[in-house]
Every structure is written in C-alpha cells, then in structure tokens.
N, C-alpha and C positions, 0 to 999 in steps of 0.2 A: 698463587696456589689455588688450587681449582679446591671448593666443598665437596665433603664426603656426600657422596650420594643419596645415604642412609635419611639427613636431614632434610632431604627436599620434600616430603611431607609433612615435617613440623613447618614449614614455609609454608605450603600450601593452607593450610590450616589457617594460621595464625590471617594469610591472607583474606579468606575465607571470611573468619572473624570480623578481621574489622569492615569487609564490606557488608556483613549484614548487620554490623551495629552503624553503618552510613547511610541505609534505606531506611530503619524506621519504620518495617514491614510490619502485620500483623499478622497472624497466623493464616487467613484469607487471603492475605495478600501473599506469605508466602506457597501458598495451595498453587496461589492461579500463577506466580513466578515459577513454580519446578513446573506446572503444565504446560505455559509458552515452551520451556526450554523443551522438553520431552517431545512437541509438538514440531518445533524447529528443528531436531535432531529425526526426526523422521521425515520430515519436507525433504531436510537435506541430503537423506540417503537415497528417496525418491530421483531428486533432480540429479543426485550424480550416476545412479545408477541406469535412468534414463539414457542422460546426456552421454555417458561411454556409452551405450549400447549404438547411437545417432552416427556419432563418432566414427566405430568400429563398425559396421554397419552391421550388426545381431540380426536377431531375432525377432524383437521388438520392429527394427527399420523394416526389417523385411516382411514383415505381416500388414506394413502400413499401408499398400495399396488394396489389398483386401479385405481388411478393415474400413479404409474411407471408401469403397467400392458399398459396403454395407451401407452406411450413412445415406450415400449417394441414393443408393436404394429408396431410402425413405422420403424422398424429395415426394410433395406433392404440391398442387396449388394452394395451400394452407401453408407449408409449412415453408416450402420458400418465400412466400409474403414474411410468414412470422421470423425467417432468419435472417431478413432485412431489415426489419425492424427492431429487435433484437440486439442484431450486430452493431448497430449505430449507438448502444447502451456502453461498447466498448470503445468508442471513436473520442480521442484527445478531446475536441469541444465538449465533449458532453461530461468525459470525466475533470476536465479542467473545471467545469461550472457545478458540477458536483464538490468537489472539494475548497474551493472558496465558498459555496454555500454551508458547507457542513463547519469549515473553520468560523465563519459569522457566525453560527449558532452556538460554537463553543467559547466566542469569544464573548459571546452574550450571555454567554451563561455563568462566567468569573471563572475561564479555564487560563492558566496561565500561559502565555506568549510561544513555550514549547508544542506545548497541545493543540492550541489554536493551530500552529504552522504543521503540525501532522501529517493532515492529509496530504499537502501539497509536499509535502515530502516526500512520502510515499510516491504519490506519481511519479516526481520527480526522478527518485531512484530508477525505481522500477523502467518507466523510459530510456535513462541514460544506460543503462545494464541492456535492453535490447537494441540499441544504436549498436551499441560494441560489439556484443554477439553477432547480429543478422551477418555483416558484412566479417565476420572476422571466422566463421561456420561457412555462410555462403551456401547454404543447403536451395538446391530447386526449387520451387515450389510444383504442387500436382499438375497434369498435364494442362492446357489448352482445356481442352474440349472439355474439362471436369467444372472448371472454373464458373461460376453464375457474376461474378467480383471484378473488376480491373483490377490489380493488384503487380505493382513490380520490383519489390524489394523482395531480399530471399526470405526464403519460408521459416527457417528456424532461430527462435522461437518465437512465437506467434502472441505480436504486439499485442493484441487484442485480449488475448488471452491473459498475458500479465499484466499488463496494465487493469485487466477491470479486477481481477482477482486481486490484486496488491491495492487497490484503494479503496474496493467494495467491503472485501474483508477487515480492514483498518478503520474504517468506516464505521460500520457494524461493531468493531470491537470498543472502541473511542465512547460512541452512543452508549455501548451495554454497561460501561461502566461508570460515565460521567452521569449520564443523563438517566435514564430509566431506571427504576430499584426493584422491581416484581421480578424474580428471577424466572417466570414465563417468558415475560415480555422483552429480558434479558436473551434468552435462547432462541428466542422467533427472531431476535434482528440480526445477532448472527449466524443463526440459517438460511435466515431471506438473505443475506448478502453473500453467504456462499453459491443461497442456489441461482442468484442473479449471474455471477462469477462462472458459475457451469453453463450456463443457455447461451453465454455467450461465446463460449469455446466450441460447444455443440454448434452453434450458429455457423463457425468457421469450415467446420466440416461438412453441414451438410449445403453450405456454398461453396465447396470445392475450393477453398484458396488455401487449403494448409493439409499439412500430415495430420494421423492422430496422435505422434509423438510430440510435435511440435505443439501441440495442445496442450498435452500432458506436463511436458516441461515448462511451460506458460501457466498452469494454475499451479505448480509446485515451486516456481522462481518468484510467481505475487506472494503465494500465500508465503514463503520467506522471508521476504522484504518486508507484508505486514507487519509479521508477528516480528521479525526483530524493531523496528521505528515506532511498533507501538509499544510495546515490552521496555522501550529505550526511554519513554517520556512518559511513563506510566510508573515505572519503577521507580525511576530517579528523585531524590525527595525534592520540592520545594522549597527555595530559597525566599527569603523575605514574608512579610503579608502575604495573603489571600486577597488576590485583586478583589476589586469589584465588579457584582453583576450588572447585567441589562441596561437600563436608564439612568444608572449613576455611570454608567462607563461610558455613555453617551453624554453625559453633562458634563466629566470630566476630561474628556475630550474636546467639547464644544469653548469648553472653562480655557483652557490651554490654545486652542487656535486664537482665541479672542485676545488674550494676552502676546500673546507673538503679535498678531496686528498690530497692538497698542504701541509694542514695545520699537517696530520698525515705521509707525502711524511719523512721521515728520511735527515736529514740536510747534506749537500755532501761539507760542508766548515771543512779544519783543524781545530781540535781541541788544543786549545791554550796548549802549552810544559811547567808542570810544573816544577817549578825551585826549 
C-alpha cells in the first residue's frame, strides 16, 4: 500500500535533518553549501537552456555564424599569437600537469586522499562527458576557411572549453579554501581562474575552430562538473585523523617503502641443519 502523500514532506525533512547533522557544517560552511548549490542550479539551467536551443536549432545556433564572424573580426597579428598561446592553457598536457601539480601541493599540505585526487577528477569527468557528447551531437565544426587550428573531431562542446573551466575553476576553488585565508586573496584565485577559463574559450573563437554556443556550453558543463567534485569532497566530513603535512608525510612514506623492502629483503641467517 502506497503512503499518503501528505507525509512526504515530514520525509523530506527528517531526511534533510540527518544530513546536516552528518556534515558537521558551520554556519560558513553552510553559506558557502546553499551558494555552490544556487550556483549549480543556475550553470545548469544555462547548459540545458543552451544545449536545447544547439539541439533544436534556435536562435541562439542561429546567430552563431554572426557572432563568430564578429570574433573573427578581431583577429590580428597579436592576438592570433596570443590565441595560440592561450589555447594551449586548455590542451590535456598542460591540464593533466596542472592537476597533479596542484594534487602534490594539497597532498603536501595534510589534505586528505579525496582532496588530493580532486583535480584529477575533475579532469577526468569533465573529459569523459565530452567524449560522449562530441560524437553522440556530432555538431560541424565552422567552415574551412575560418579555421587558423587543424582540428577534426565535431565541434560541440568545445573540449577546451570544459576541460579548462572544470579544472581551473576547481583549482581555484580547492586553493581558496584549503590553502590561502585572506578572503582578497581568496576572491583573486577564483577570479584568476575563472578569467583563465574565459581566454581560453575566447581563444577558440577567435581561432575559428568552434561555435560561440559550443563555447558557451563548455564554460557552463566545467563550471558544473567543478562545483559539483568540489562541493562533493569539501562537504563531506572527514573520516579518521587528520593526516599529516609536508615532511612528515614524506618520512612517512620513506618509513613505509623501507619496511616493505626489509620485509621482502631475503633473510641472510643460516638455515637450521636437518638432522
């Protein structure tokens, strides 16, 4: 027999309840939880409101030759140097080497083993979510002749674009709360890393290898994937101790290889003479 309906908000509730008595938030920490969530409920009416317009071919699609026509425009021998240089901020090596760098640092810092693996999560996400879409969309990319880029996979949405926004952003956020405490110096890194995130979608465009849609839906599918992996391992309370930082985590580590050696080291005592 199916429950009256009436009760499914004393459920909600009570549910409610016991996960905020399992986070162990502080009022801070509950600020900046309703903000991620407020923040990801608006990425994600962005990215669908986009994505149907791609879709369905709107308005939106349809203004996109006209608008990357504009960009195009702005090409000159500056800024096509700088959107080569630029775009290469968004290229897998350079974010893969980012994100094990930025995981070393957190691991150095006594962040625990979810936080350390973040970054590389985020990429990771982020990636595998534009594998599926490109070919499963299948969208053109701009003609020929716009192109400055070899580029041959379809255009929507624009690898580059998610990818640096989903781990710039994550990045930035991970930093603004583990590491730094000046709430300036807090708001400059995840600005810098959002505005890192825009130059390099801008980059796309005015190298002619993408829509402006397919842009648009590439900094609103990162910045989703951020904020949820980071929201996910930021929220969640901590199990056990607080590891250790820096050079004890490095001697504890050193402590531990040495013993394994010992332990598989072949034994150098005579062997007892059977009688």
């Amino acid at each position: 027999m199916t429950r009256d309906w009436r009760y499914w908000p004393d459920d909600l509730i009570r549910t409610a309840r016991k996960v905020a008595r399992h986070l162990h938030l502080t009022l801070r920490g509950w600020m900046a939880l309703c903000s991620a969530v407020v923040a990801m409920g608006a990425t994600s009416i962005v990215l669908l409101a986009v994505s149907h317009d791609v879709l369905d071919k709107g308005d939106l699609a349809q203004r996109d030759p006209s608008v990357l026509n504009a960009f195009v425009r702005l090409r000159a021998g500056w800024s096509v140097e700088a959107s080569r240089i630029v775009t290469q901020a968004g290229s897998v090596g350079v974010l893969l080497a980012l994100a094990v760098s930025v995981g070393g640092l957190l691991w150095w810092k006594g962040a625990r083993l979810g936080v350390v693996m973040a970054p590389l999560a985020t990429l990771g996400v982020a990636a595998s979510t534009v594998s599926v879409l490109k070919p499963l969309i299948s969208r053109a990319r701009p003609p020929l002749a716009l192109r400055l880029v070899t580029e041959s996979e379809p255009s929507f949405p624009s690898g580059h674009s998610t990818d640096s926004t989903a781990l710039y952003l994550a990045v930035g956020l991970l930093l603004a709360v583990l590491v730094f405490r000046r709430p300036v110096t807090r708001v400059l890194v995840v600005a810098l890393s959002g505005l890192v995130a825009m130059l390099v979608g801008v980059s796309r465009l005015i190298l002619g290898v993408h829509w402006p849609t397919d842009v648009l839906v590439g900094w609103s599918l990162g910045g989703l994937i951020a904020l949820v992996v980071t929201t996910l391992v930021l929220a969640l309370p901590a199990t056990g101790s607080r590891p250790p930082e820096g050079a004890r985590r490095v001697a504890l580590a050193w402590w531990r290889l040495e013993r394994l050696a010992n332990l598989r080291r072949p034994s150098t005592l005579p062997r007892p003479q059977s009688s």
